[in-house]
C-alpha positions in Angstrom: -17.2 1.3 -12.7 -15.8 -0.1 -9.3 -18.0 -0.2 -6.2 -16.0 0.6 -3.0 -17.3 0.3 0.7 -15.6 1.4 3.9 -15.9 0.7 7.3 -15.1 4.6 9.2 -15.4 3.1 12.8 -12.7 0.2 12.3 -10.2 2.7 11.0 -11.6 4.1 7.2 -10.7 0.4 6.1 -11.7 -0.3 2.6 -13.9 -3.5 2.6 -14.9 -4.1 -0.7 -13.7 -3.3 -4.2 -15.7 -4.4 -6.8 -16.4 -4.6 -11.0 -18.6 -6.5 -12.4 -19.6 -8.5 -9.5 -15.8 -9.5 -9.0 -14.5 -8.8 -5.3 -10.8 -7.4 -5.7 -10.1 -7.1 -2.2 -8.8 -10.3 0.1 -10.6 -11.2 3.2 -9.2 -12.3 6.5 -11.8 -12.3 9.5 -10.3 -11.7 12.7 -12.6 -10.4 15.4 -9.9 -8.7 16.7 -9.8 -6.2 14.2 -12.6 -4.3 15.7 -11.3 -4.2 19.4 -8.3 -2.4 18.2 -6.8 0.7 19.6 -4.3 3.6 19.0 -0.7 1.9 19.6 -2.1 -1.5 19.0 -0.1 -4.5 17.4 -1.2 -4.5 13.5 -4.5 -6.9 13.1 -4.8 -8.5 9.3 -8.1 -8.8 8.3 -7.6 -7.9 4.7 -9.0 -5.5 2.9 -7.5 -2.1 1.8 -6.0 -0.2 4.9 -4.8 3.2 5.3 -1.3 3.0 6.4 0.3 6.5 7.8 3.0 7.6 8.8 4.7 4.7 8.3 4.0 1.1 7.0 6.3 -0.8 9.4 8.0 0.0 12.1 6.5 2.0 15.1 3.1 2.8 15.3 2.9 -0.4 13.6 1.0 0.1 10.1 0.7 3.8 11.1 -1.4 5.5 12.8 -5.2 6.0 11.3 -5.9 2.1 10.6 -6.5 1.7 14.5 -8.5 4.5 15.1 -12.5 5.7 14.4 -13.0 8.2 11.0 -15.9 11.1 11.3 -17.9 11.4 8.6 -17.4 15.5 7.0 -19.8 15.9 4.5 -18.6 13.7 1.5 -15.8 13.5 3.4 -14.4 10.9 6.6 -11.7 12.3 8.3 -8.9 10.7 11.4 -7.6 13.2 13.8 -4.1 12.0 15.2 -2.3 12.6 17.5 0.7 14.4 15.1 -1.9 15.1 12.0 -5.0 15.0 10.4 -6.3 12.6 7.1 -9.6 13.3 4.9 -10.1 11.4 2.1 -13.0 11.9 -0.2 -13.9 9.3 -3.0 -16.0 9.3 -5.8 -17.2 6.9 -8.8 -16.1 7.8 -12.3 -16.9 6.6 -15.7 -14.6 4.0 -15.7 -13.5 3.1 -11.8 -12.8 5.5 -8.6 -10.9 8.5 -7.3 -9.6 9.0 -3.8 -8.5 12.0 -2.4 -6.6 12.5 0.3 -5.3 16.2 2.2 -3.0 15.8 5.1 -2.7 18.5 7.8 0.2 18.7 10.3 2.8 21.4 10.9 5.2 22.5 8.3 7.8 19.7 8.0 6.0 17.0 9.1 7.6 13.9 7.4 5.2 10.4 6.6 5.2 7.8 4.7 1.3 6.8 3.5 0.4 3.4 1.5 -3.1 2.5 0.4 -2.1 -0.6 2.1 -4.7 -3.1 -0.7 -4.4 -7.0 0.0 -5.5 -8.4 -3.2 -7.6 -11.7 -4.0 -5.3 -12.6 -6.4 -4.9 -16.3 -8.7 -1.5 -17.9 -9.2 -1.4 -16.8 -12.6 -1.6 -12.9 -11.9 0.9 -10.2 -12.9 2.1 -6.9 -12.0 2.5 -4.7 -15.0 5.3 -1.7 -14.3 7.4 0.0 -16.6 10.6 -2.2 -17.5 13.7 -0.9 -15.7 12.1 1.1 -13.3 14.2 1.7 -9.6 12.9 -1.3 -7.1 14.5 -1.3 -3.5 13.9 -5.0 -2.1 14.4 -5.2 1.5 16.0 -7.6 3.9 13.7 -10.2 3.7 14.4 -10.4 0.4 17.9 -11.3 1.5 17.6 -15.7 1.4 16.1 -15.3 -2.1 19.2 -13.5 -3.7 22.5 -15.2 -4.9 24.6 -12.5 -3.2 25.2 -12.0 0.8 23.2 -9.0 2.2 25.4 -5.7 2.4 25.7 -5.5 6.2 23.7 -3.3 7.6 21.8 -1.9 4.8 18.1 -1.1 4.8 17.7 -2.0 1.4 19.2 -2.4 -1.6 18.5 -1.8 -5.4 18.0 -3.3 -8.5 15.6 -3.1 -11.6 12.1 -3.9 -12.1 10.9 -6.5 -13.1 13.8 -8.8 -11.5 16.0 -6.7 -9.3 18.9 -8.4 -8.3 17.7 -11.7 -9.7 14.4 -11.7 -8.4 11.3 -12.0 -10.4 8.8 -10.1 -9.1 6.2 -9.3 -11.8 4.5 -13.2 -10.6 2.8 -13.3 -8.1 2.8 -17.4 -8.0 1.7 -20.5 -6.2 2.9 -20.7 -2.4 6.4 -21.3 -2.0 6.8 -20.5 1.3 8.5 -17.2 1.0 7.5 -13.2 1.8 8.9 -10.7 0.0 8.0 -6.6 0.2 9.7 -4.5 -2.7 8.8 -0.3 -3.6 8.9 0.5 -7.3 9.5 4.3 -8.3 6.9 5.0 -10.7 3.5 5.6 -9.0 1.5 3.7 -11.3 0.6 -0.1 -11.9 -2.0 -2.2 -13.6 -2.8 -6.3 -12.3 -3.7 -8.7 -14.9 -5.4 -11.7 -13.5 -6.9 -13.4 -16.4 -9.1 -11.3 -18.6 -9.7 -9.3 -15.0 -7.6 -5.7 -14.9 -7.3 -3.7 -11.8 -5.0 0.2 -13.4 -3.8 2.0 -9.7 -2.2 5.4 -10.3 -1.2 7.7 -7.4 -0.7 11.7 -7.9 0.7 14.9 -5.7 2.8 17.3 -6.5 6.3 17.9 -5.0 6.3 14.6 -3.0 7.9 10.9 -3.8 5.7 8.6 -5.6 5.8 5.5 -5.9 4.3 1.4 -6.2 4.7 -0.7 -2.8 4.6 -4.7 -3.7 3.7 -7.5 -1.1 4.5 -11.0 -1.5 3.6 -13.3 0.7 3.0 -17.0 -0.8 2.5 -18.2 2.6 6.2 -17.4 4.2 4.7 -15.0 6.8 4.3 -14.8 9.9 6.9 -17.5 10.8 4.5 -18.9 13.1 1.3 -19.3 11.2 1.6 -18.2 7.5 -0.5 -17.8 5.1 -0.7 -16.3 1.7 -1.1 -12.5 1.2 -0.6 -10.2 -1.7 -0.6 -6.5 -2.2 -0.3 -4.0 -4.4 0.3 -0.4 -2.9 0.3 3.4 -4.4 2.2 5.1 -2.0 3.7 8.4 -1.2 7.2 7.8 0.3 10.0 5.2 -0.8 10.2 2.9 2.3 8.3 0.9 4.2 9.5 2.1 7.6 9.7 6.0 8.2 12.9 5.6 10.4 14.9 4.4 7.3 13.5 7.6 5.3 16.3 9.8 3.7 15.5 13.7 2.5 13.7 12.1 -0.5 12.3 8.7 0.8 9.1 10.5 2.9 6.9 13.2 1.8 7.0 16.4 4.0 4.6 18.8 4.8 5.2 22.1 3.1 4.7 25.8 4.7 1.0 25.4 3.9 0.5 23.3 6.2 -1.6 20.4 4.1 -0.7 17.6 1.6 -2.9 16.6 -1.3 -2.9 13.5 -3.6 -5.1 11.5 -5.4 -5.7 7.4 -5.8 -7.2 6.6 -9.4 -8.3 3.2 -9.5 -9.8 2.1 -12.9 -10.9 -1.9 -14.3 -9.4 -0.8 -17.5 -5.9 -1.7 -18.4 -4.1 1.3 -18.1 -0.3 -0.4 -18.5 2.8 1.6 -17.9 
């Protein structure tokens, strides 16, 4: 079974998920983190953060990281200024569930990423199905033996080296930073005999595996090493790049559903 805690007044942030006395989840203390506000510049302190409607671009990280939950019930729930996020979670047998609903008006278009900076060893690898549709983005672009196609948001390849680049490692430091999205929504990290199975779940909306590599190439003026591993609904990082099927949308019902399963079984695609 895996233990989670969340902080609702500093934004719903996950702060610990645990098995078996091992902490998953990556710590970075920064008292600044719980001075933040609505419109605020994006404060890493680790952890698991809920990133909607967008991951980058403006707000920066979304929306509901920077802002105080309510606890519903079972329930915590963020009112913004556009929509409205509750998300549930329970134990199961063998790890957690999450779920979410989103409320806005029909046609609403986000992008949401269970935005989880992992503690992860050297030696740790991200299990996805071979061949699967990864968009790397540009700056992936020093790390591939071909010029960036100008002006392009992204580009494609397939998993687990798109383009030339192995991703399924995460790796000592080496100085680089690299953010790639994965199309099937589910994933499973092997680090040593630990396993850590995320699968993501909604009807009628893109789905899909968000992978951050940082081995201490980011930010250029203090780096440090960060890696994550994130279920997300949408195919891009930034809503503004979103095409028709890169973002989920709100539908004439007005709400959203999905569900996180996080399990500390293998569960490999």
């Amino acid at each position: 079974m895996l233990e989670i805690v969340t902080d609702p007044a500093h934004g719903g942030r996950w702060t610990s998920l645990s098995a078996g006395g091992h902490e998953w989840l990556w710590h970075r203390p920064d008292p600044e983190r719980e001075r933040v506000g609505p419109g605020d510049a994006f404060v890493d302190a680790g952890g698991l953060e809920e990133c909607v409607p967008t991951v980058r671009g403006t707000p920066d990280h979304g929306d509901a990281w920077s802002r105080p939950w309510r606890r519903e019930g079972d329930a915590n729930t963020v009112r913004c200024d556009r929509f409205t996020l509750t998300r549930t979670i329970r134990g199961t047998a063998d790890g957690a569930e999450a779920d979410y609903v989103l409320t806005a008006d029909p046609g609403f278009a986000f992008v949401w990423a269970a935005h989880a900076l992992l503690d992860l060893t050297p030696r740790a690898t991200l299990r996805l199905p071979e061949g699967a549709r990864t968009r790397l983005f540009p700056e992936a672009a020093p790390l591939l033996d071909r010029p960036w196609p100008a002006g392009a948001p992204w580009v494609e390849g397939d998993w687990p080296a798109p383009l030339g680049l192995t991703l399924d490692r995460f790796g000592p430091d080496d100085g680089t930073a690299v953010g790639a999205v994965v199309d099937p929504p589910r994933a499973c990290v092997h680090d040593g005999t630990r396993r850590l199975a995320l699968a993501l779940e909604a009807d009628g909306q893109p789905l899909s595996v968000a992978l951050w590599r940082n081995l201490g190439g980011f930010p250029a003026e203090s780096p440090y090493r960060s890696t994550g591993v994130e279920p997300m609904l949408g195919r891009v990082f930034d809503l503004a790049d979103a095409g028709p099927a890169d973002a989920a949308r709100v539908p004439a019902s007005g709400e959203v559903h999905w569900r996180l399963t996080l399990t500390a079984a293998c569960r490999c695609p």
